[in-house]
PDB file of N, CA, C and O in Angstrom:
ATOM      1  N   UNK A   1       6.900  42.060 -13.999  1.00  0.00           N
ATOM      2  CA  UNK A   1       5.513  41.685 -14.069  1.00  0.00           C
ATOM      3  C   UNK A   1       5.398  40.180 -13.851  1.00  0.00           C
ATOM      4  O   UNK A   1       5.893  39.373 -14.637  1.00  0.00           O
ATOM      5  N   UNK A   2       4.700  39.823 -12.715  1.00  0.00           N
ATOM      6  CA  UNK A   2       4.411  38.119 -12.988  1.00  0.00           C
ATOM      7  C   UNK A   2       2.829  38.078 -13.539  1.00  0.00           C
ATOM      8  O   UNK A   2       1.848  38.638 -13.049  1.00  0.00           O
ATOM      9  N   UNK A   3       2.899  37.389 -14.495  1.00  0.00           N
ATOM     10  CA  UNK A   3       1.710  36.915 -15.703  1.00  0.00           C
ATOM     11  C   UNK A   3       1.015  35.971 -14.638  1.00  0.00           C
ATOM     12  O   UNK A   3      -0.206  36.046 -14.498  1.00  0.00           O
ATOM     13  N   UNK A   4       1.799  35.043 -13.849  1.00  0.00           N
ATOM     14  CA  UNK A   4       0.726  34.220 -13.239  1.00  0.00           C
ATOM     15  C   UNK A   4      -0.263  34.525 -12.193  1.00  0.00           C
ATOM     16  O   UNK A   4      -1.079  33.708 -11.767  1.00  0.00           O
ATOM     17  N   UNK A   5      -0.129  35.951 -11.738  1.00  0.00           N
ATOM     18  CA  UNK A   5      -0.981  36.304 -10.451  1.00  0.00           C
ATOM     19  C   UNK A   5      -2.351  36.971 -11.377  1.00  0.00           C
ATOM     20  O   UNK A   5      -2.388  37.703 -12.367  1.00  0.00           O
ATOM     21  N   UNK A   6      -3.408  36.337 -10.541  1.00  0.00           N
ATOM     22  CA  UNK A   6      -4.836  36.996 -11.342  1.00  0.00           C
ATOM     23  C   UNK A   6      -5.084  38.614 -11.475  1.00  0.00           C
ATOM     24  O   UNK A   6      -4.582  39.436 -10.708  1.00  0.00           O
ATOM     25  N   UNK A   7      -5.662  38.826 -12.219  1.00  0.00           N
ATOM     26  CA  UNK A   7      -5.990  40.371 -12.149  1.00  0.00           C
ATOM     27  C   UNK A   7      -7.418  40.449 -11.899  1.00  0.00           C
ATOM     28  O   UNK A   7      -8.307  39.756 -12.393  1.00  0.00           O
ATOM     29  N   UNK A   8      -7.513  41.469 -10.994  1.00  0.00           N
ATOM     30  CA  UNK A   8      -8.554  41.576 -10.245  1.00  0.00           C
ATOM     31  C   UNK A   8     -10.205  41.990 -11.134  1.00  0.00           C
ATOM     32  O   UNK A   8      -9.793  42.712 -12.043  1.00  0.00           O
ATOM     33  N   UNK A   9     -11.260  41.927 -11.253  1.00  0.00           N
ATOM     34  CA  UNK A   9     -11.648  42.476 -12.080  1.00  0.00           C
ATOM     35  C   UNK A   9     -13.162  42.897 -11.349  1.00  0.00           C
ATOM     36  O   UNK A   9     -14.188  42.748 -12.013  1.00  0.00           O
ATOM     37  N   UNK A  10     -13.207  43.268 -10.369  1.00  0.00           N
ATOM     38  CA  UNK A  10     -14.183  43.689  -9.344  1.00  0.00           C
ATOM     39  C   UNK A  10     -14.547  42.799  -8.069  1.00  0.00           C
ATOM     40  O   UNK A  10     -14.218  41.614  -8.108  1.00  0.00           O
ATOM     41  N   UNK A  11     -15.228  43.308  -6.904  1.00  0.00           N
ATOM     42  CA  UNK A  11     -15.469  42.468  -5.780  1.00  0.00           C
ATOM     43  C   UNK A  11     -16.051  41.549  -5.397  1.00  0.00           C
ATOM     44  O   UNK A  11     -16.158  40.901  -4.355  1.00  0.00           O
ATOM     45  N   UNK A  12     -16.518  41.552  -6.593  1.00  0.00           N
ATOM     46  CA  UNK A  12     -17.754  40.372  -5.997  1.00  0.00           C
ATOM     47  C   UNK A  12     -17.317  39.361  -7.964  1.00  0.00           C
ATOM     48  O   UNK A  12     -18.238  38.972  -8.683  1.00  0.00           O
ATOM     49  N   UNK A  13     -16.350  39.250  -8.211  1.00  0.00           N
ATOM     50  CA  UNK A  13     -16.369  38.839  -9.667  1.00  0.00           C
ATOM     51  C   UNK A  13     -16.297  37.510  -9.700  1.00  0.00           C
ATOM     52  O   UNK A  13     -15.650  36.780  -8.950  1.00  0.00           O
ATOM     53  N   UNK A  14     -17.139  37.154 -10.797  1.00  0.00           N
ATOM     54  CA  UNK A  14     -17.122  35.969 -11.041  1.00  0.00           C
ATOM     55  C   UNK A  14     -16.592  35.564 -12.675  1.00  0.00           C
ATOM     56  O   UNK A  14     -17.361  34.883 -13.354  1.00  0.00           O
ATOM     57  N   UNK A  15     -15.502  35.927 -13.162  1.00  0.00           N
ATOM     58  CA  UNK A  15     -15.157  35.824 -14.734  1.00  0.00           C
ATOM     59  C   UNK A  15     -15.476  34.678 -15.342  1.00  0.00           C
ATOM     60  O   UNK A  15     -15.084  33.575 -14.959  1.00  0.00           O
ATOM     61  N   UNK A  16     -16.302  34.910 -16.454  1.00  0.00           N
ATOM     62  CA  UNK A  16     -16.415  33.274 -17.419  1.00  0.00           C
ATOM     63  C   UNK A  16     -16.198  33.655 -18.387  1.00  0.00           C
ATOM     64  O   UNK A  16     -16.270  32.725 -19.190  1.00  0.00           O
ATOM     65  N   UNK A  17     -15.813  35.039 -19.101  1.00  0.00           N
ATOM     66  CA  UNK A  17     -16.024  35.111 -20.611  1.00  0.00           C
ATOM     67  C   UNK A  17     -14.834  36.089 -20.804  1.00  0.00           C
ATOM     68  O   UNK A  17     -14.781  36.992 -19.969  1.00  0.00           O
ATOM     69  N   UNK A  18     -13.826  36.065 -21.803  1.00  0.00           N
ATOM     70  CA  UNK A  18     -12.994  37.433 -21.666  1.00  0.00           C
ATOM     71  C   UNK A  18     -12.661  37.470 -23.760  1.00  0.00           C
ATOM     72  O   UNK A  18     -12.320  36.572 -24.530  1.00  0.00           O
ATOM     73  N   UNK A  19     -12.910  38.625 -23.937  1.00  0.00           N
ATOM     74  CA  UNK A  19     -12.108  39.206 -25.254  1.00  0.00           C
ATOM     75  C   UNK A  19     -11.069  39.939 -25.434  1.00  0.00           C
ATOM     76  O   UNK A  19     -11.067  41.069 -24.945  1.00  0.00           O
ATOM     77  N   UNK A  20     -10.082  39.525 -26.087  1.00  0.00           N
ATOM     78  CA  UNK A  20      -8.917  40.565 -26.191  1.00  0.00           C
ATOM     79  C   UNK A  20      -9.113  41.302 -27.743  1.00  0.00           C
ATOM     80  O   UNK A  20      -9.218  40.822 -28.872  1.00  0.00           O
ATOM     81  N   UNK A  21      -9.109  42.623 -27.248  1.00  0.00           N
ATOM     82  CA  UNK A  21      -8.706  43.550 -28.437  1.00  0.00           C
ATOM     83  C   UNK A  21      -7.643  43.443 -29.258  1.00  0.00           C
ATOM     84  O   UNK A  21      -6.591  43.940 -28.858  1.00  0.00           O
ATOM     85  N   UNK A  22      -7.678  42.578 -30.979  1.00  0.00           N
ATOM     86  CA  UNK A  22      -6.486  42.498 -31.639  1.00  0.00           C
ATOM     87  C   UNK A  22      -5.099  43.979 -31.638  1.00  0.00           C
ATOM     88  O   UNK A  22      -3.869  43.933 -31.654  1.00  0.00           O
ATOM     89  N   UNK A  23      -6.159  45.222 -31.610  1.00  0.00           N
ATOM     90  CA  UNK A  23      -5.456  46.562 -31.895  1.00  0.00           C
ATOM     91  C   UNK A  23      -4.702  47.304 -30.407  1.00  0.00           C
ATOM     92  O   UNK A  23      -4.185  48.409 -30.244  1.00  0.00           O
ATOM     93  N   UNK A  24      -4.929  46.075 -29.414  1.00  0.00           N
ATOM     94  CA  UNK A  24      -4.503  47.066 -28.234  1.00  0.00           C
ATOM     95  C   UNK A  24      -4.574  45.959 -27.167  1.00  0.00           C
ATOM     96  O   UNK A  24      -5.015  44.809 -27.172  1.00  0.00           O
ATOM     97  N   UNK A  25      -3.897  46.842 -26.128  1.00  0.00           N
ATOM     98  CA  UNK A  25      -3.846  46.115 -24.713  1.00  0.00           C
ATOM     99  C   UNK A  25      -5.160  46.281 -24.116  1.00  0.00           C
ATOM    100  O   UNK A  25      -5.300  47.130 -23.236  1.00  0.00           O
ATOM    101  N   UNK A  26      -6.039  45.639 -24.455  1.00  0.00           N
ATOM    102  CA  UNK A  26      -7.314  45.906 -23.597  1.00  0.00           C
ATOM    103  C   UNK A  26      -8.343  44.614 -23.621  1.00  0.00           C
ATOM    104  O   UNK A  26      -8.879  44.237 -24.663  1.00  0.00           O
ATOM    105  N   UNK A  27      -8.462  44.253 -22.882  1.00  0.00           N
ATOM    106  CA  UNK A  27      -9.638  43.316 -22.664  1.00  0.00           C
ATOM    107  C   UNK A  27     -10.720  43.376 -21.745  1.00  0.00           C
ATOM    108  O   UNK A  27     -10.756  44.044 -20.711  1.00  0.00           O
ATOM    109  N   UNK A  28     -12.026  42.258 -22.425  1.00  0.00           N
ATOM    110  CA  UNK A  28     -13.295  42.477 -21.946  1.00  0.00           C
ATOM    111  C   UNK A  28     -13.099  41.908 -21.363  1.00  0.00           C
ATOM    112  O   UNK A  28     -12.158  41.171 -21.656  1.00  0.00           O
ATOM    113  N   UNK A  29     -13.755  41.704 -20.047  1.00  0.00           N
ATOM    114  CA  UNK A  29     -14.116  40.591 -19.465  1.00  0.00           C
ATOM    115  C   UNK A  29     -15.618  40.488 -18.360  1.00  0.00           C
ATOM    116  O   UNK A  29     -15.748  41.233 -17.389  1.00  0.00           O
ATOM    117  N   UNK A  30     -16.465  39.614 -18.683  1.00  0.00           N
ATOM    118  CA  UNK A  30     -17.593  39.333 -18.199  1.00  0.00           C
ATOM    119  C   UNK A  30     -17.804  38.861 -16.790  1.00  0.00           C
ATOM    120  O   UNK A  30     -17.685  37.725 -16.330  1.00  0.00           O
ATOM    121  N   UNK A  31     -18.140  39.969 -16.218  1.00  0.00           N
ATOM    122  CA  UNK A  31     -18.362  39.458 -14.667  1.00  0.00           C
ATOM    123  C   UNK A  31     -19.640  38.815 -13.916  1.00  0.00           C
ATOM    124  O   UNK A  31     -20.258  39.342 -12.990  1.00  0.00           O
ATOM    125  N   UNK A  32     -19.909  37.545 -14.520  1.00  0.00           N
ATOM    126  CA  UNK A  32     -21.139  37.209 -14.634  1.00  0.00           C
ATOM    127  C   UNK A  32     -22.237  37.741 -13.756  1.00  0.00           C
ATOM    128  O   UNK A  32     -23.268  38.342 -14.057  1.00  0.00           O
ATOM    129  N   UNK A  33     -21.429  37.115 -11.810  1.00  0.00           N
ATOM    130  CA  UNK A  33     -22.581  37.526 -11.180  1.00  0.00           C
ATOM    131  C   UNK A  33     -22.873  38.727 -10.584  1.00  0.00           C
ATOM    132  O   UNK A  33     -23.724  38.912  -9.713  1.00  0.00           O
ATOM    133  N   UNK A  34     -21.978  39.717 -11.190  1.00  0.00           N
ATOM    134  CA  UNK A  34     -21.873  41.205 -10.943  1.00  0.00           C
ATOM    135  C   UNK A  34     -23.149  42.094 -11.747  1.00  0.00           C
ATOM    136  O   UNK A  34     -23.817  43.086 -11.452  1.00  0.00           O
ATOM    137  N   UNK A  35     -23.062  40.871 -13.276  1.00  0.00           N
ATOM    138  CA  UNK A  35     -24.600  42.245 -14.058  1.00  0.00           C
ATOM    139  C   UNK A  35     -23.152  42.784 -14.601  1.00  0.00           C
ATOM    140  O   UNK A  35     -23.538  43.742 -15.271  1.00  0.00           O
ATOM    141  N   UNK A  36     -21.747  42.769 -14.730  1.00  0.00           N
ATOM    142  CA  UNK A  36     -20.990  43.957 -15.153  1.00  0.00           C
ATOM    143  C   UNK A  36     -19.928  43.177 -16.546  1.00  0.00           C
ATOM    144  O   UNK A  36     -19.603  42.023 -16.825  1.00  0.00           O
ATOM    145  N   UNK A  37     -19.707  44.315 -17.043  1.00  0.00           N
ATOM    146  CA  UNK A  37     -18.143  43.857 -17.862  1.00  0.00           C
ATOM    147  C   UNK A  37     -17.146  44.607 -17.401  1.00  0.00           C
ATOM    148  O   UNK A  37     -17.181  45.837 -17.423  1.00  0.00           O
ATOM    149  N   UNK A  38     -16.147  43.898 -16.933  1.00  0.00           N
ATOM    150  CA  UNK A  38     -14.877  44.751 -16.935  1.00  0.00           C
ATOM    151  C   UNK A  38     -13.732  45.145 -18.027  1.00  0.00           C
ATOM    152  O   UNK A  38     -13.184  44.196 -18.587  1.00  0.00           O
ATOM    153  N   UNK A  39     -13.426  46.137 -18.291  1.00  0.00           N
ATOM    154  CA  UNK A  39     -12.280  46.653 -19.276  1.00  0.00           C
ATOM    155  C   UNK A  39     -11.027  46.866 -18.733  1.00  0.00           C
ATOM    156  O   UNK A  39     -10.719  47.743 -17.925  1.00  0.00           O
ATOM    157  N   UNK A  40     -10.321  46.016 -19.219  1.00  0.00           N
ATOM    158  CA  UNK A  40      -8.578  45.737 -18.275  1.00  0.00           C
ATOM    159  C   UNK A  40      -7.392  45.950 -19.351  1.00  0.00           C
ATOM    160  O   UNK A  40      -7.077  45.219 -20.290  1.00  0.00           O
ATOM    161  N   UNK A  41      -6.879  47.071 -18.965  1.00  0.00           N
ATOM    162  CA  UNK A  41      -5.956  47.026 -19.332  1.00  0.00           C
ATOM    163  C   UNK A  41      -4.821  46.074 -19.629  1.00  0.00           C
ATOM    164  O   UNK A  41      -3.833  46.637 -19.158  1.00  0.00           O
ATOM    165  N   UNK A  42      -4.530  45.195 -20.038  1.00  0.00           N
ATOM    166  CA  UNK A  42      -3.681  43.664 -20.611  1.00  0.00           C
ATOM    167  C   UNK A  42      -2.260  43.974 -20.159  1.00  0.00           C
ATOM    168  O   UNK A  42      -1.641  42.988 -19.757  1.00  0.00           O
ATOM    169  N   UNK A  43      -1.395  45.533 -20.135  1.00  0.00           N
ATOM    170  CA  UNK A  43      -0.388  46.062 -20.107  1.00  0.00           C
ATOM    171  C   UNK A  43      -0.036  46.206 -18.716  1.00  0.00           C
ATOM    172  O   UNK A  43       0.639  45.538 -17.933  1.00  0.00           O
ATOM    173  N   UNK A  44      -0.941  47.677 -18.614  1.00  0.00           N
ATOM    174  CA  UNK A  44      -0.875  47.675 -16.745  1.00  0.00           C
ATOM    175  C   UNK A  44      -1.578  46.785 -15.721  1.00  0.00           C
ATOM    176  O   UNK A  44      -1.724  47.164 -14.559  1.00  0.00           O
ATOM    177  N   UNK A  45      -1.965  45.726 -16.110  1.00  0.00           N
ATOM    178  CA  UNK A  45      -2.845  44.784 -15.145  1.00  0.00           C
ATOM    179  C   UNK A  45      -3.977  44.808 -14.537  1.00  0.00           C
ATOM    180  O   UNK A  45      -4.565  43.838 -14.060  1.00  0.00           O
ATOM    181  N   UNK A  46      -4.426  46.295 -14.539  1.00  0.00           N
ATOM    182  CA  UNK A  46      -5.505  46.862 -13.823  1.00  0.00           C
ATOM    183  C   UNK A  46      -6.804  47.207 -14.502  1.00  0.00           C
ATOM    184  O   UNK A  46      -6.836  47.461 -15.706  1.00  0.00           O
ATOM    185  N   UNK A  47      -7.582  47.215 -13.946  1.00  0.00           N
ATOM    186  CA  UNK A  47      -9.337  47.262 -14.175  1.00  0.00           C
ATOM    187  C   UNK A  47      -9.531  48.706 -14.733  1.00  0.00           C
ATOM    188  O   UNK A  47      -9.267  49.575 -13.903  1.00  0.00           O
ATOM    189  N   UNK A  48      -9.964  49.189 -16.044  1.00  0.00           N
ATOM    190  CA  UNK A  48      -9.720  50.982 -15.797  1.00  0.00           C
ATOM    191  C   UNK A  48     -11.562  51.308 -15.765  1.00  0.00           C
ATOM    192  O   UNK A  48     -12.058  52.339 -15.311  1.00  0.00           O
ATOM    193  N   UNK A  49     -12.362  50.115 -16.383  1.00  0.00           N
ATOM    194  CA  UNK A  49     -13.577  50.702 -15.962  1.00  0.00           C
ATOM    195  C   UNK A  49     -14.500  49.329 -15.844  1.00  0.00           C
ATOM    196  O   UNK A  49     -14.107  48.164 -15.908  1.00  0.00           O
ATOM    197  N   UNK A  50     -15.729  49.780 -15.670  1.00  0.00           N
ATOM    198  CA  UNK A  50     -16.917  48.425 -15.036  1.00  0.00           C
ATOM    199  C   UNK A  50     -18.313  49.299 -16.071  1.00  0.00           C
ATOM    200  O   UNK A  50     -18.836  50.414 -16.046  1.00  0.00           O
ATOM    201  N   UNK A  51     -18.471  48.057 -16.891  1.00  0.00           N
ATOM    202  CA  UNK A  51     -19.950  48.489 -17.531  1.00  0.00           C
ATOM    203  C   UNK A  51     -21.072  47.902 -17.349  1.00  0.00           C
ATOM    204  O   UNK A  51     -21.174  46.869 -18.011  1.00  0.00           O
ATOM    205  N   UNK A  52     -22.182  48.222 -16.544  1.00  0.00           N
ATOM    206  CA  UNK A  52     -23.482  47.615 -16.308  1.00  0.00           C
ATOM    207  C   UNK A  52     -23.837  47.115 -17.582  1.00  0.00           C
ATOM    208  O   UNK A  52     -23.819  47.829 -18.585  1.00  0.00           O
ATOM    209  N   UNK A  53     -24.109  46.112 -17.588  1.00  0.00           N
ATOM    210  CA  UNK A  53     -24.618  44.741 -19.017  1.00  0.00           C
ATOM    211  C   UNK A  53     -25.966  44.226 -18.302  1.00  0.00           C
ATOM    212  O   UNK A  53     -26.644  43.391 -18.902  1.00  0.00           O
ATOM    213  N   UNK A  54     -26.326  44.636 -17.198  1.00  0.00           N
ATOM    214  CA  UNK A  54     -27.466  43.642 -16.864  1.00  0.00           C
ATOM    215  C   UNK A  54     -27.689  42.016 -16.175  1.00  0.00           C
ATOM    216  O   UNK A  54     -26.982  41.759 -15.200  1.00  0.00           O
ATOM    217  N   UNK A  55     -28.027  41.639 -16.348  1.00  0.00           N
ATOM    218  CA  UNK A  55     -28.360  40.331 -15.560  1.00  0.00           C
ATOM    219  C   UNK A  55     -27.663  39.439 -16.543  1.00  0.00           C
ATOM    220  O   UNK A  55     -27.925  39.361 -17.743  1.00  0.00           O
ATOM    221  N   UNK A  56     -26.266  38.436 -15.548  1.00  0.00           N
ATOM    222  CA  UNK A  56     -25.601  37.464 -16.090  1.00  0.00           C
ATOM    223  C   UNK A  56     -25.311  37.293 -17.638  1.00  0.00           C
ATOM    224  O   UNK A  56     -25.811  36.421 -18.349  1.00  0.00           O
ATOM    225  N   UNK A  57     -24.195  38.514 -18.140  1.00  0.00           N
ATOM    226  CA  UNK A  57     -23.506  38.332 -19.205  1.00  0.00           C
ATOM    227  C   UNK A  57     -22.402  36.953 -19.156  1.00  0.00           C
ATOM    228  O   UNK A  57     -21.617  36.533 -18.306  1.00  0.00           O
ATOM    229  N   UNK A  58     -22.774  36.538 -20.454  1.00  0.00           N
ATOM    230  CA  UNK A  58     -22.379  35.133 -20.789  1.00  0.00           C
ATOM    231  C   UNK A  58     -21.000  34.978 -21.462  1.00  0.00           C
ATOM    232  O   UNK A  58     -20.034  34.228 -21.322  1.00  0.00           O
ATOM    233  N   UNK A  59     -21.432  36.321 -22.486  1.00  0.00           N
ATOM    234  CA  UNK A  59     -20.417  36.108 -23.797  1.00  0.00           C
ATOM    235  C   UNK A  59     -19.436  37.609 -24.026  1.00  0.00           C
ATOM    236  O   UNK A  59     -19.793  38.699 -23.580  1.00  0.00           O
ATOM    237  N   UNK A  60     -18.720  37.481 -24.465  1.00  0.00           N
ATOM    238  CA  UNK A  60     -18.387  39.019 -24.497  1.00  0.00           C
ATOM    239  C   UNK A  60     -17.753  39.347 -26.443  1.00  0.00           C
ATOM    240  O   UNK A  60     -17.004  38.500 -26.929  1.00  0.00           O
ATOM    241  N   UNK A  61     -17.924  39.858 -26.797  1.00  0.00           N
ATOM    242  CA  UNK A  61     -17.546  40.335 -28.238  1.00  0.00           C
ATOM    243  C   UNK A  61     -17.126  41.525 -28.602  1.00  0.00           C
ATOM    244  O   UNK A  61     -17.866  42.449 -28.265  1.00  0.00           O
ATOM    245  N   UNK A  62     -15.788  41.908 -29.418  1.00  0.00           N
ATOM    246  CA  UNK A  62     -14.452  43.093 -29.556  1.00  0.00           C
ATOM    247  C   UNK A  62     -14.623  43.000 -30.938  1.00  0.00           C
ATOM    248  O   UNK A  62     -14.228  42.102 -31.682  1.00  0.00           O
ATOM    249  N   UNK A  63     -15.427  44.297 -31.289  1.00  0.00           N
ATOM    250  CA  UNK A  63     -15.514  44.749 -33.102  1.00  0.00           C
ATOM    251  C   UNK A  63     -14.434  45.080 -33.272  1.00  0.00           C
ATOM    252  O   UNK A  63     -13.531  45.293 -32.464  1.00  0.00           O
ATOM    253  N   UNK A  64     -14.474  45.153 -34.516  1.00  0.00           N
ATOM    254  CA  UNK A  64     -12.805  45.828 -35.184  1.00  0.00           C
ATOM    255  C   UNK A  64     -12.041  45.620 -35.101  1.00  0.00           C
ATOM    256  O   UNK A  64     -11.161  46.264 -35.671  1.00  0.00           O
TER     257      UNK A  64
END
């Protein structure tokens, strides 16, 4: 695995905000000018889903 190559997190992404889940390999991450959040697997490197948030999510926040 090289840690230094970016992980992709949709096509048109613009990342400013990311949360990591203390309980797991998974992180948020805010695709500002997409309207989306992406959920990335931390382990396998890859994007496993995209959640419509609406117009320019800023911040992102991981309960529990």
């Amino acid at each position: 695995m090289n840690s230094g190559q970016p992980i992709p997190v949709g096509s048109y992404s613009y990342p400013l905000a990311i949360a990591l889940a203390p309980s797991g390999p998974l992180a948020v991450v805010a695709d500002t000018y997409a309207g989306r959040a992406a959920l990335v697997n931390t382990r396998t490197r890859r994007t496993i889903a995209q959640v419509t948030t609406g117009s320019y999510p800023v911040a992102i926040a991981i309960a529990g």
